[in-house]
C-alpha positions, 0 to 999 in steps of 0.5 A: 499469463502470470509475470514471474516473480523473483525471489521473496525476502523474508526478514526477522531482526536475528535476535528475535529469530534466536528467541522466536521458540521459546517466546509465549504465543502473543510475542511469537505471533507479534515476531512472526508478523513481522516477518516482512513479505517484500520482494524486490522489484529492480526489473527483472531484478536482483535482490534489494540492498539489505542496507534498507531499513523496513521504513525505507523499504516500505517507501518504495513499495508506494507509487506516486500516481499521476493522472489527466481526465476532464476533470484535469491533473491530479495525484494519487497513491498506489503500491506494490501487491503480489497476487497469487504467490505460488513458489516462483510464481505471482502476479505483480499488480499495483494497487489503489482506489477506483476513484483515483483512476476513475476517467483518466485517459493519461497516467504516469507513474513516478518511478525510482531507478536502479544501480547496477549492483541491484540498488536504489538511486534515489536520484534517478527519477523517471515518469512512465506514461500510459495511455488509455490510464482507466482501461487498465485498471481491473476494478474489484468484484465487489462494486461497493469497494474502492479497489482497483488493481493494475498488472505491472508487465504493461508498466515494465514493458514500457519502462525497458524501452525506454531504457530505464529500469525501476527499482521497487519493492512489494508488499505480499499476502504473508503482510496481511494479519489473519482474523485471530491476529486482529483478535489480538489487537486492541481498539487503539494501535499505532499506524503508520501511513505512507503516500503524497498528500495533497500531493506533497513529497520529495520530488528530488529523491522521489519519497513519500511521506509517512504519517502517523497515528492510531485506530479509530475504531478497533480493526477486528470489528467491521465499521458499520458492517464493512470490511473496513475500519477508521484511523485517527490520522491527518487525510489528506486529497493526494492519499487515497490509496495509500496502504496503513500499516501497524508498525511497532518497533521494539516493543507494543502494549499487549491486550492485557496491559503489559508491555511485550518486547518484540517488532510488530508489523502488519499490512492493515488496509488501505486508505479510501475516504474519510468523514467531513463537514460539508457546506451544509454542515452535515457529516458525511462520509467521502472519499478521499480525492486525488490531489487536483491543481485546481480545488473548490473547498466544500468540506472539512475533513474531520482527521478521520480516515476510512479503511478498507482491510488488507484482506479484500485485496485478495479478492482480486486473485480469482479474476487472474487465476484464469488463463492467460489473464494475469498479464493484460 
């Protein structure tokens, strides 16, 4: 059955609130998606501290994944995502790209502990393991999507019998922008990316990195046919499954040119592949490896990333609609 979730935070910069009515319908939507969609999730948990900036709440919404196959140790990228979000009700899962998880018999999440008022401790750092790592993971209908999803209670579990009690914090269905909302973009926007590259972080305080940079392609339009589009961003083996947001602080260039003020912030996509020179010097298209101890260099990524659009992570909510399904 769905794990219950707990209360959902919605967040507006109060002098946008103040202003959000009489604002012209382009600012007023940029406003309303910045209405961030993030629930905490310190266990059963209390609410997160308002002391976070969207940033620093956007860092804990990603998962640094480790995995042992018979390909060996490698790393990945996971976040938060509530599916099924129905009043008090949702299913948690952690989301990333198939083939980070493809074949692992081990994997261990890195997980963020809690104070006890509800808060962070960013020193207090604990690596859950699992057994059996692939089988948990429900792939995504569709077999040519790179997306696969994981329901947290199992992870949970775990983490309370070892007396530890991990804070985090999920992205929710209200992130995602609409096709009229895409309409509005234009082909060049400011993204930001979030998770371990080559599998670099803080491993003292358990942070990801963020990097920066823009579409490649406008986000409206299907790449090549495919729900996904391209960023021009530095991609990295370690950041497959990292999520790609539109964050625009204080202000964004609207499609007519002119300068509109207001946050604008929008769950884009997630990271899966990207094109590359290969050793015969065609341009290929691969997916972004999880970060391995031991790599044979055979291809030289092109800065380019491919993405797969928010959206399809819905997809995954059929398959857990069903009885008894939402908690594996």
């Amino acid at each position: 059955m769905a794990t219950r979730s707990i209360r959902v935070i919605f967040e507006f910069l109060p002098r946008e609130v103040a202003t959000m009515n009489r604002a012209p319908r382009a600012l007023r939507s940029g406003l309303l998606c910045a209405a961030i969609f993030l629930l905490t999730g310190m266990c059963e948990s209390e609410p997160v501290a308002d002391s976070l900036s969207l940033t620093e709440k956007l860092a804990y919404t990603t998962v640094r994944i480790e995995v042992i196959s018979d390909r060996g140790r490698g790393t990945g990228t996971g976040f938060f995502f509530l599916l099924l979000q129905h009043d008090s009700i949702s299913v948690p899962v952690i989301v990333t790209n198939k083939h980070v998880v493809h074949g692992a018999v081990r994997g261990s999440f890195i997980l963020t502990g809690a104070n006890p008022d509800g808060t962070p401790n960013s020193h207090l750092v604990r690596a859950i393991h699992l057994d059996g790592f692939e089988a948990l993971w429900t792939p995504h209908p569709d077999t040519l999507i790179d997306l696969a999803v994981m329901p947290i209670a199992r992870l949970l579990r775990q983490a309370r019998a070892e007396g530890f009690r991990p804070f985090f914090t999920s992205l929710g269905k209200g992130t995602i922008p609409s096709e009229d909302q895409l309409s509005q973009l234009t082909a060049v926007e400011e993204i930001l990316m979030v998770g371990y590259p080559t599998g670099i972080w803080d491993r003292v305080n358990n942070c990801p990195v963020f990097r920066r940079g823009i579409t490649a392609t406008h986000p409206a339009n299907k790449y090549e046919g495919r729900d996904e589009f391209m960023i021009d961003a530095a991609c990295f083996p370690g950041s497959s499954g990292s999520p790609v947001f539109l964050y625009n602080l204080g202000s964004y260039e609207g499609r007519n040119g002119g300068t509109v003020m207001g946050t604008r912030f929008f769950f884009l996509g997630v990271l899966y592949a990207g094109p590359q020179y290969t050793a015969t010097g065609e341009i290929r298209i691969l997916t972004i490896p999880e970060r391995r101890d031991t790599v044979t260099t055979t291809s030289i990524p092109l800065n380019l990333g491919n993405v797969i659009r928010s959206s399809r992570i819905l997809d995954f909510e059929p398959v857990f609609s069903a009885p008894n399904e939402g908690d594996h």
